[in-house]
N, C-alpha and C positions, 0 to 999 in steps of 0.2 A: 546204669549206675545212677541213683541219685545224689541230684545234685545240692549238697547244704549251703543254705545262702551265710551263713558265718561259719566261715572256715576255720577260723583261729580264734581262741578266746582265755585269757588270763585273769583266774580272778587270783588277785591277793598272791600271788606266787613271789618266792622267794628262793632263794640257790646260790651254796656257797662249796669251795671245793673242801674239798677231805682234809685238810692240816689251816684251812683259816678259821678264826674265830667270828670276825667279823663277814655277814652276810655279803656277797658280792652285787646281788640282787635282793631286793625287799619287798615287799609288799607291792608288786607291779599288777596294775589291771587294764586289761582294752580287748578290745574286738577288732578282727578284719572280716568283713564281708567278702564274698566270691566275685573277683575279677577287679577289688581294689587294685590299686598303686602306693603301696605306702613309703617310706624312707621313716628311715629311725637317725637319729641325730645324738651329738652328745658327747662329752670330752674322752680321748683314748683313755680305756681302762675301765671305763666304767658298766660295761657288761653288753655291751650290745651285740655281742658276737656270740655269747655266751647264749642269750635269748633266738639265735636263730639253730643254735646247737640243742634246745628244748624244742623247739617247734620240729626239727628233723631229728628228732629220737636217740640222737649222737649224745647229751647230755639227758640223763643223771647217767644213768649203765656202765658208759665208755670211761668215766671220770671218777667213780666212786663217789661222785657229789653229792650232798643233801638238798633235798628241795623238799619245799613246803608251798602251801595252795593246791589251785585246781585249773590245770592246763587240759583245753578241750581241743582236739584238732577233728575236723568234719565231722561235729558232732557227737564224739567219741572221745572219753576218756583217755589221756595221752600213754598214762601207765597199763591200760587192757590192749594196747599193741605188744605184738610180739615184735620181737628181735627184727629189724627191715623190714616188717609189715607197711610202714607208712611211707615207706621211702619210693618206690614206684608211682606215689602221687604227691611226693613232697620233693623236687630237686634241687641241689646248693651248687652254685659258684663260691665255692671259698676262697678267700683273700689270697694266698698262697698257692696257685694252681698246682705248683710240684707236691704238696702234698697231697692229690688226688689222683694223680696219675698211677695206675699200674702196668700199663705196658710199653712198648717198644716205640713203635708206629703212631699216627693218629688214626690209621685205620684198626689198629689192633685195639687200640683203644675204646674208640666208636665201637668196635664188635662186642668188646668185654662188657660195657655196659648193654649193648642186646642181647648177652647171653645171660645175665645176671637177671634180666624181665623175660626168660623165656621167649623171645623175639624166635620166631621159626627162621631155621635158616635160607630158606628160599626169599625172604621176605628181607632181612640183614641187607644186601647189597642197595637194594633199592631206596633204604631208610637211610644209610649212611650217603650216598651220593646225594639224597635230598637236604639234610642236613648242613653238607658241606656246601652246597653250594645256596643255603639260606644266610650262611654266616660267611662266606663270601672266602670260603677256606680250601674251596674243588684243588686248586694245585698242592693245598700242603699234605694229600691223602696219606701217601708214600713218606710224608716226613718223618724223620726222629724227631721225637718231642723235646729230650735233653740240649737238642744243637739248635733250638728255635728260641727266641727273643721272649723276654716276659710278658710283652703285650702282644706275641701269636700264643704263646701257653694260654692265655686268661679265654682265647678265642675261641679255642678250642676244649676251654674248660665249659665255657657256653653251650656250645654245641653238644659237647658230652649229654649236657643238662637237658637241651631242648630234645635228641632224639628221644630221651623217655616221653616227653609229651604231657610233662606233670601238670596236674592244677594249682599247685604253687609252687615260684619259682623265688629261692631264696640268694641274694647277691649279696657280697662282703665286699666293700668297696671295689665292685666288679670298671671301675675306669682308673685307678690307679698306675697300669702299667703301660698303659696305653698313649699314643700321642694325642694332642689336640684334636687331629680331622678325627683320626681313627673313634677317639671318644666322639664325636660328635655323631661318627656312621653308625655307633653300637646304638647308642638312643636312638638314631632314625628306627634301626633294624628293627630293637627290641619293642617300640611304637606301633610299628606295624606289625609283628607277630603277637603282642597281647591283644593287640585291636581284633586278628584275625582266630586265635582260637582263646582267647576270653581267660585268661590263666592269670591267678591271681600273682601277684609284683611285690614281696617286700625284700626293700635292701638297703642296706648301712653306707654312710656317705660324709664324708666330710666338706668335698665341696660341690655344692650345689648349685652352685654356676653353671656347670656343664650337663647340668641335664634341661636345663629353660623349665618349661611347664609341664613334665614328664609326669609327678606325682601330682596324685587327688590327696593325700596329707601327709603330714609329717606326725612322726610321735619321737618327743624330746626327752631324753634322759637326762638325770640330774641337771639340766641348766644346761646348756649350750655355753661355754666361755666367753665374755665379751673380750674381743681383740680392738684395740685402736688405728690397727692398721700395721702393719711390716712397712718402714722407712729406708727408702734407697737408700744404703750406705756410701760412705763416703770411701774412696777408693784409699789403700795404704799399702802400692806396689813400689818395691823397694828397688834399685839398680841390678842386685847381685840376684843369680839363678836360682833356682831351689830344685829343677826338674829338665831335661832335657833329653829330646826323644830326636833318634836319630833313625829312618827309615826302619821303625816298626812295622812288622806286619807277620801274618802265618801266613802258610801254606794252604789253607782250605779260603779263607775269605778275607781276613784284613789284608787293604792293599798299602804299601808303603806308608807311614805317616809320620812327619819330624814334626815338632812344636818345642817350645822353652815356656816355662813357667816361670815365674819369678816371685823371689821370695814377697811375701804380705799380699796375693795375689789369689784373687777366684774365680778362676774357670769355671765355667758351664757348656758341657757336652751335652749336644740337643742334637735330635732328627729322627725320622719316625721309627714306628718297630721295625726289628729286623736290619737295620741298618749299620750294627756293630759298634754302637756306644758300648752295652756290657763285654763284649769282647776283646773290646780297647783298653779298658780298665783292666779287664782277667788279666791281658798280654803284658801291660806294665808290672802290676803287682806279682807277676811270673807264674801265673795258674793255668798257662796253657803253653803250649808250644810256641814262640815264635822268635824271628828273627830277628836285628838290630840292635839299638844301644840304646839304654834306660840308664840317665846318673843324675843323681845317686838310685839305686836299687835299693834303700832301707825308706818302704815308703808303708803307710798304713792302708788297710781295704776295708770298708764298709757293705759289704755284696746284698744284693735284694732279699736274701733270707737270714737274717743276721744270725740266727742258732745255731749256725753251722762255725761262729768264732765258738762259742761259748765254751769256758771250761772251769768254772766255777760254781762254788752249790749255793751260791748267794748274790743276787744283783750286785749288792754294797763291796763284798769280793771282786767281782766282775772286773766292776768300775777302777777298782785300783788296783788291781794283778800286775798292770804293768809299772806299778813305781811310784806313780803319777801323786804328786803332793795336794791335788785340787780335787780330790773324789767327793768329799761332801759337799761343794759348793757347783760341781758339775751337777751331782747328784739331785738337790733341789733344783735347779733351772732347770733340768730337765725333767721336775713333776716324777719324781723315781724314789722320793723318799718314805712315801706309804708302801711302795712292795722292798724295802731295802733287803726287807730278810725273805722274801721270797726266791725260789728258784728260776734261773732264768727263764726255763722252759716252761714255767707255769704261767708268765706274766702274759697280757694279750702281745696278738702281733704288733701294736704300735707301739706299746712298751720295748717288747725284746728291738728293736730296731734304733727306740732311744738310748737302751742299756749297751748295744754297740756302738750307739754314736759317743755315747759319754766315753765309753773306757776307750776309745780311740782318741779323742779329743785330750783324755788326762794322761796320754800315753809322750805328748810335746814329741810328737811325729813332724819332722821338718816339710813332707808331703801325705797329706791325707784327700786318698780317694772315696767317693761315697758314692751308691747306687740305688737310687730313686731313694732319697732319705725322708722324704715329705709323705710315701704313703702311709696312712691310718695314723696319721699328724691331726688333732685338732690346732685348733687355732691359735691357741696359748703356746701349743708346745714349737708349733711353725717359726711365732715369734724370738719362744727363747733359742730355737737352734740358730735362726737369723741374729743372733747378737752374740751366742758364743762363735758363731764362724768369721765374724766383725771382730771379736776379742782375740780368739787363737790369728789371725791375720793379719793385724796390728803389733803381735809378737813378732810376724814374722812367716809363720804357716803357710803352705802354698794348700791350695783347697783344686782337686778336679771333682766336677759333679754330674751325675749325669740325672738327668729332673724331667720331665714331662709339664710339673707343674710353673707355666711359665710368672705368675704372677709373684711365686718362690725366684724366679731366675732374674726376674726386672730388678726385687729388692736385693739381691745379693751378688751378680756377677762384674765384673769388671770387662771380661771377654765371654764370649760365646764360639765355642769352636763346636762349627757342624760337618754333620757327620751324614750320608747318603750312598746305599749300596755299599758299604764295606770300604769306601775311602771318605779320608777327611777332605773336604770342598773347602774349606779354608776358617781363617780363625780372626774374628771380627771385633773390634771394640762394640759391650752390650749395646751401647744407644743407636749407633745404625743400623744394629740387625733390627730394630723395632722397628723404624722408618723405612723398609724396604719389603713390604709386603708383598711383591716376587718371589724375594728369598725365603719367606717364610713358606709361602706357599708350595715351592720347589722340596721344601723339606718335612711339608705338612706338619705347620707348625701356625700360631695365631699370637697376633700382637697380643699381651698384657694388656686387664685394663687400667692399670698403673700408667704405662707407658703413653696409653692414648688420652688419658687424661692430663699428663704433663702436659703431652704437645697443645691438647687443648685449651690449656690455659694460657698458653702463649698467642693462639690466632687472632 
């Protein structure tokens, strides 16, 4: 096959869905060359997910979108591919792993995508056991995908990607679900596999801390938001309870867990994948089987795919379904007042996950859980969530969260209750667990660099 040194190239293109009037995308132009690293940057909502959905042939067709311009993918007119034509040399990590999944297994999984490239089947065993053990996944072979953590799904949405062996590999904020070390091992990994077979790198990101020098450029959408910083909040934990857990746990993995919350109070549930933060939360909010005492029971859930609340045909709906007297001024802070009249399923992922945080938060839920609320957060909308969960908390609000991203958890928590192999190890005032880089490390976890710069200003 030959190989086109500019893989990807957008002149003037534009693309808006079937019921908007205004353009989602405008007049966008650039090129990637063969075995780039690019990232795309850019405030949630403003298309960037949309533009990797043109480059793997998923947008206009699947969406009944309009586009305008002239997209070239290796060389070749984007509209003179047929239906999957491009896609055995185009592979996506989408932000969402459960929505790519179609099988059981991650072996069934891995095979459905060698069946789908005609992979011989003699050949199959051999490809998948090299796979899984590039992505560091050989034990999860036999796993159920459904009963595994959001940052082993995303690992395995990886791997899906890399046994095709594409020449471009597209990631949607592929470290989101992920902990600290683990994000750190994905960028080793993924360094030394583009190093080793030359495969071009574009992917969407909001925080760029955690890749170091990963990328050769960036391409900025509308303006990057300038953020002044997320300010450690001031604690406003109140005497009286709001949550109390009394030897929580199931039958397959959580082991015993009690903790109290207290009213004007914010938890942070931290430790690495797999280790039953989402579990914790399911178990409370009572979406799975388990044993113990939850009081009160009337608590709110925010879950890592927030669509799955929605039952409304209208964001601006959404947001106030439950009652809640503060839907418009939720609604603006949380940057949701240009899609108000769109549907919720229509908005991007970092939208629909604000449009559950809003109508949870206008819902004056005396306990509201949230699960990973910062992914596909730009900066802007980080801050305003960090100041309505400061505002609901000062009401009174008890917050449990479960975050990855720790420079989110320095500005916002009070306590930190960690979480390893399926039992809680115990529940810490925030400021020690930053000074105790042991404990982080036991949890595969990494100081803030909020935190380390406090300290340092004291030495």
């Amino acid at each position: 096959m030959t190989r086109v040194h500019e893989v990807i190239a957008f002149d003037s293109v534009g693309f808006r869905y079937p019921d908007d009037t205004a353009w989602l995308v405008e007049d966008l132009s650039f090129s990637i060359q063969a075995g780039e690293r690019v990232v795309m940057t850019g405030p949630s909502g403003c298309g960037k997910s949309t533009i990797l959905y043109l480059i793997n042939r998923l947008y206009p067709e699947n969406c009944d979108g309009e586009l305008k311009g002239h997209i070239t993918i290796f060389g070749r007119h984007a509209l003179e591919y047929a239906p999957g034509e491009v896609n055995h040399r185009v592979a996506t990590v989408f932000q969402d792993p459960d929505s790519q999944f179609c099988m059981r297994t991650v072996e069934e999984e891995l095979a459905f995508t060698l069946e789908n490239l005609r992979t011989p089947r003699s050949e199959m065993d051999g490809k998948i056991a090299d796979v899984l053990r590039l992505t560091e996944l050989t034990e999860f072979r036999d796993a159920v995908i459904q009963q595994l953590s959001g940052g082993e799904k995303q690992r395995i949405a990886l791997a899906c990607a890399l046994i095709m062996e594409p020449e471009i590999l597209l990631l949607d904020e592929p470290l989101s679900h992920l902990d600290p070390l683990s994000a750190r091992s994905f960028v080793c990994l993924l360094d030394r596999l583009q190093q080793e077979r030359g495969f071009t790198v574009v992917a969407i990101e909001h925080r760029l801390d955690l890749w170091g020098r990963f990328f050769n450029r960036e391409l900025e959408l509308q303006g990057q938001p300038q953020l002044s910083g997320i300010k450690k909040r001031t604690p406003s934990i109140r005497k009286e309870s709001a949550l109390r857990v009394e030897k929580l746990c199931t039958s397959t993995f959580l082991q015993q867990a009690s903790f109290t919350l207290q009213k004007g109070e914010v938890a942070v549930l931290a430790g690495q994948n797999g280790s039953g933060k989402s579990t914790m939360l399911k178990a409370l909010a009572g979406l799975v089987p388990a044993k113990g005492t939850v009081a009160p029971k009337t608590l709110g859930y925010v879950p890592q795919s927030p669509e799955f609340l929605f039952v409304s045909k209208t964001v601006e709906e959404e947001i106030a379904y439950g009652g809640g007297q503060k839907s418009r001024e939720i609604m603006e802070a949380m940057q949701l007042e240009q899609v108000a009249g769109s549907h919720p399923f229509a908005v991007s992922h970092g939208q629909k996950r604000r449009v559950a945080i809003a109508a949870m938060l206008n819902d004056g839920r005396d306990v509201i859980l949230m699960d990973e609320p910062t992914s596909g957060q730009d900066a802007v909308s980080l801050q305003e969530l960090s100041r309505l969960i400061d505002e609901r908390a000062r009401e009174g609000t008890a917050f449990l969260i479960v975050t990855h991203d720790m420079e989110f958890a320095y500005a916002i928590a009070d306590r930190i209750l960690l979480m390893k192999d399926g039992s809680l190890t115990g529940a810490f005032q925030a400021d020690d667990v930053w000074r105790e880089p042991k404990l982080l490390e036991a949890h595969r976890l990494l100081a803030p660099k909020g935190a380390m710069e406090y300290e340092a200003s004291f030495a």
